[in-house]
C-alpha positions as CSV (number, residue, x, y, z in Angstrom):
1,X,-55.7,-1.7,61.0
2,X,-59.3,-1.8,62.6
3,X,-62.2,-3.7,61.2
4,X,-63.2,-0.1,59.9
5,X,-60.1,0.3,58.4
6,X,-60.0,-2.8,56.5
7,X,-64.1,-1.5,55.2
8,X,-62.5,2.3,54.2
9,X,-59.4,0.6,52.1
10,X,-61.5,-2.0,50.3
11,X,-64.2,0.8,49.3
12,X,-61.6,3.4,47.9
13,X,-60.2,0.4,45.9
14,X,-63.7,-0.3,45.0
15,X,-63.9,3.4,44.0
16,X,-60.7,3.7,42.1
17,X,-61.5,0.9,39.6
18,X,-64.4,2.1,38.8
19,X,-66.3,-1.2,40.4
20,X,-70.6,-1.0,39.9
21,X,-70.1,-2.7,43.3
22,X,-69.0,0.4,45.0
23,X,-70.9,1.2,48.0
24,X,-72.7,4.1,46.3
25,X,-75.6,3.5,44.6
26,X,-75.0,3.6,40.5
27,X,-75.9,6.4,39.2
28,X,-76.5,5.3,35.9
29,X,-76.6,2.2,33.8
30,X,-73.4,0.0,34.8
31,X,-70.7,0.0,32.2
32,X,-69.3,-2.9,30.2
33,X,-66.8,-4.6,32.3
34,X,-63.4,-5.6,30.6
35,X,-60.1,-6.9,32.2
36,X,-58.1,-6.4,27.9
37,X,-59.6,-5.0,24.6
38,X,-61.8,-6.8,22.4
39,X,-58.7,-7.6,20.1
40,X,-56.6,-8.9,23.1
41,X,-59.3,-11.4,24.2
42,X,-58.7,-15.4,23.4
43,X,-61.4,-17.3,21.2
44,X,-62.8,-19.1,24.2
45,X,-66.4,-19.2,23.8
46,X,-68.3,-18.4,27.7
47,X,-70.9,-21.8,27.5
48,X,-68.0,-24.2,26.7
49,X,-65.5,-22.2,29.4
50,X,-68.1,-23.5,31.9
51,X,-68.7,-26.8,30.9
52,X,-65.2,-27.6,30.7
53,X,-64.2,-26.1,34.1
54,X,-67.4,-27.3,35.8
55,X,-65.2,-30.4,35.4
56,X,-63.4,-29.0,38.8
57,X,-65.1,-30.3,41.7
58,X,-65.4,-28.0,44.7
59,X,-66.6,-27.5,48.1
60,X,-69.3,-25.0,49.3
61,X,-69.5,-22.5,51.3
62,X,-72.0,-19.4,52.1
63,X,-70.1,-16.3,53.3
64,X,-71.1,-14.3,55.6
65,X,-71.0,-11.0,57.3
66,X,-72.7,-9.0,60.1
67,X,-75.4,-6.4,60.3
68,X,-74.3,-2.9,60.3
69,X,-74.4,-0.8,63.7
70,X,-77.8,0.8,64.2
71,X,-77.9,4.6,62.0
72,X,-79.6,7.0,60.6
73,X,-81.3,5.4,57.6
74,X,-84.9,4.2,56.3
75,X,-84.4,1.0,58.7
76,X,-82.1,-1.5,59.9
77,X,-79.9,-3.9,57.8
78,X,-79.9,-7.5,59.1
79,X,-76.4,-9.6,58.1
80,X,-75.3,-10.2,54.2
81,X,-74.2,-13.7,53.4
82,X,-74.2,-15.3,49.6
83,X,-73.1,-18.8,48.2
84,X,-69.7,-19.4,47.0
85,X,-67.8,-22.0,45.6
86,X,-64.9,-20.1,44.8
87,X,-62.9,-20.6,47.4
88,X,-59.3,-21.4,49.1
89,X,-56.5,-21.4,51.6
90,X,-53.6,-19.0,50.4
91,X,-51.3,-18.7,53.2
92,X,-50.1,-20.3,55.8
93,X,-47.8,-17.6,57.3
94,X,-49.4,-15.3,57.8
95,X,-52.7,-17.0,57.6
96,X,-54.5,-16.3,54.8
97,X,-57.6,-17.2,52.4
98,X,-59.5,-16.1,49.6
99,X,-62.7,-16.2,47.6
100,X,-63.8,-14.9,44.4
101,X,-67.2,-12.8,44.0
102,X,-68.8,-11.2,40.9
103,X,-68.3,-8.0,40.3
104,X,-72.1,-7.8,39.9
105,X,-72.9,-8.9,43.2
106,X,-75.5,-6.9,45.7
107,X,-74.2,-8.8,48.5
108,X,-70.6,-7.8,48.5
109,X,-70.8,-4.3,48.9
110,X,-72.4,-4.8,52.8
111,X,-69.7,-7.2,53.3
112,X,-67.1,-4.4,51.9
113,X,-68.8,-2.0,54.0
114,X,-68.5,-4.6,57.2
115,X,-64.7,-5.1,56.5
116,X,-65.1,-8.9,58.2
117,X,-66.6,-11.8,57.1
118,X,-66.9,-15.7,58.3
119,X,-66.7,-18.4,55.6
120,X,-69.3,-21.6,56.3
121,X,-68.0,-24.7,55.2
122,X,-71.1,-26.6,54.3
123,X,-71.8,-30.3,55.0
124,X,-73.5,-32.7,52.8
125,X,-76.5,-32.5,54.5
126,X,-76.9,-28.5,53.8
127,X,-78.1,-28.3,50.1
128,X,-81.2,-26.6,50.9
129,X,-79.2,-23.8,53.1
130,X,-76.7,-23.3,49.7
131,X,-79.3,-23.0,47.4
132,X,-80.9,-20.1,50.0
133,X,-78.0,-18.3,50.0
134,X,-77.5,-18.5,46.4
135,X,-80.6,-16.7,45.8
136,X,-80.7,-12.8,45.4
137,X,-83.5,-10.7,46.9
138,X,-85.1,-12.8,49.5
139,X,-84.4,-12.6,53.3
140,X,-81.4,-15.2,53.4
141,X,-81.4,-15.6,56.7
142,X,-84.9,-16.4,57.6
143,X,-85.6,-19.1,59.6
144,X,-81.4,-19.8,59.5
145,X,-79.8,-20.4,62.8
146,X,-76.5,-18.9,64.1
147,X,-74.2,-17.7,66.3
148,X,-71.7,-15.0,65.8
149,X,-68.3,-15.6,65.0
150,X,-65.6,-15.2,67.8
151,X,-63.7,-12.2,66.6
152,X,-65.8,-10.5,63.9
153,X,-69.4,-11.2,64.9
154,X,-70.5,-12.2,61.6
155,X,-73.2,-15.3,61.7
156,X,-71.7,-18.8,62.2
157,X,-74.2,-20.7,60.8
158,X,-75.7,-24.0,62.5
159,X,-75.0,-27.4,61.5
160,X,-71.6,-26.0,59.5
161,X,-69.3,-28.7,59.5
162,X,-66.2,-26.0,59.7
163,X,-65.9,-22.2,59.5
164,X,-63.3,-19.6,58.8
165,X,-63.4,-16.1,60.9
166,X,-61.9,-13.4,59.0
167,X,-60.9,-9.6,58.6
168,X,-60.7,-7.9,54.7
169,X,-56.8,-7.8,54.4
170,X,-56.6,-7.5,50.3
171,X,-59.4,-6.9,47.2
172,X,-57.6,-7.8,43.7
173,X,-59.3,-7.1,40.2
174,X,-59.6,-10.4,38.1
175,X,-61.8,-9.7,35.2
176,X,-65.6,-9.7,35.9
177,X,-64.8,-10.8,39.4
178,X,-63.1,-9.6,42.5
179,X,-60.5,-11.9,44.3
180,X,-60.8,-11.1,48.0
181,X,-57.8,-12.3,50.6
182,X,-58.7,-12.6,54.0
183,X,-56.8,-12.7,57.1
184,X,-57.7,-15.4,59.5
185,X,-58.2,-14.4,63.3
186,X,-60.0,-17.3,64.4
187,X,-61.6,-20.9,63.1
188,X,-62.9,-24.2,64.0
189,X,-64.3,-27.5,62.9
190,X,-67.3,-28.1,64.8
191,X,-68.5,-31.6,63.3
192,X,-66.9,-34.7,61.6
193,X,-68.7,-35.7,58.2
194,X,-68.9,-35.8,54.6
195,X,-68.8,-32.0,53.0
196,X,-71.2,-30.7,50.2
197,X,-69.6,-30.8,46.6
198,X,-70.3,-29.2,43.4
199,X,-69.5,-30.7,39.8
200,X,-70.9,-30.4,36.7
201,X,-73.8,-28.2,38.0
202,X,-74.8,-30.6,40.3
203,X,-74.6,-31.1,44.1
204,X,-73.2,-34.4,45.3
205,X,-71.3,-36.1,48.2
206,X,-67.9,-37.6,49.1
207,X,-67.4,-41.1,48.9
208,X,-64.1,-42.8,50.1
């Protein structure tokens, strides 16, 4: 399956659950999402869920994907790309990885729609580029360097200590998120150094 096909079977699952990240514009106010029924739902209050898994320390990344081919339209669309921490190797054979994006998010329907995306492993030095990419609205990508990816095309950004080069193979439900599963068709480690880490709501860096 092409890189279009993997875009047409991610936006009819979009479709079929019923996702306000669908391609098409809402038409209306976006409905309450809910993975069980109010009476099915443990007493796990949403502050203290954070706190207590902000405990996990993770990596970070900003995931990206190219600009559409030129259309018919109001203007052009430059490349999508967002922050995520949420993410992980899954498979070895066949290669595979995934990340996790709210079900909320503006950014993941143009990725949807691309079908590819490359994940940037940020290094500890690139706190500045995360925080960019984590914001929603603004032009990401201005004044951000990069290269396309190998297979894909989507931006490879500079100074990224590693990246991952992938094709949409899978999009899962998982409450108020989506768990994405990508097939890997190309990756490299460009640089040796310590990554960028996230814990407790706060950046830091690796020390041996």
């Amino acid at each position: 399956m092409g890189h279009a096909g993997m875009a047409a079977t991610a936006v009819r699952y979009l479709r079929s659950a019923g996702s306000p990240t669908a391609v098409d514009p809402p038409s209306g106010p976006r409905p309450r999402l809910r993975a069980v029924r109010e009476d099915e739902r443990l007493p796990v209050d949403p502050a203290e869920f954070r706190r207590v898994l902000g405990h996990f320390a993770s990596g970070v990344t900003v995931v990206t994907a190219p600009a559409p081919a030129p259309g018919p339209g109001p203007g052009p669309e430059g490349p999508a790309g967002f922050a995520c921490q949420s993410f992980a190797s899954l498979s070895l054979d066949p290669p595979l990885i995934a990340f996790m994006v709210a079900r909320t998010s503006t950014t993941w329907p143009r990725i949807a729609r691309a079908g590819v995306f490359c994940v940037n492993i940020l290094g500890a030095d690139q706190e500045r580029l995360c925080l960019g990419f984590a914001k929603s609205g603004a032009d990401k990508f201005a004044g951000v360097g990069y290269v396309p990816a190998p297979v894909t095309g989507s931006p490879r950004l500079e100074g990224a200590p590693a990246w991952v080069d992938c094709t949409i193979a899978q999009v899962h439900t998982g409450g108020d998120h989506l768990i994405v599963v990508g097939r890997v068709e190309a990756l490299g480690a460009e640089a040796e150094g310590a990554p960028l880490l996230f814990h407790r709501g706060r950046f830091g860096r690796f020390s041996a």
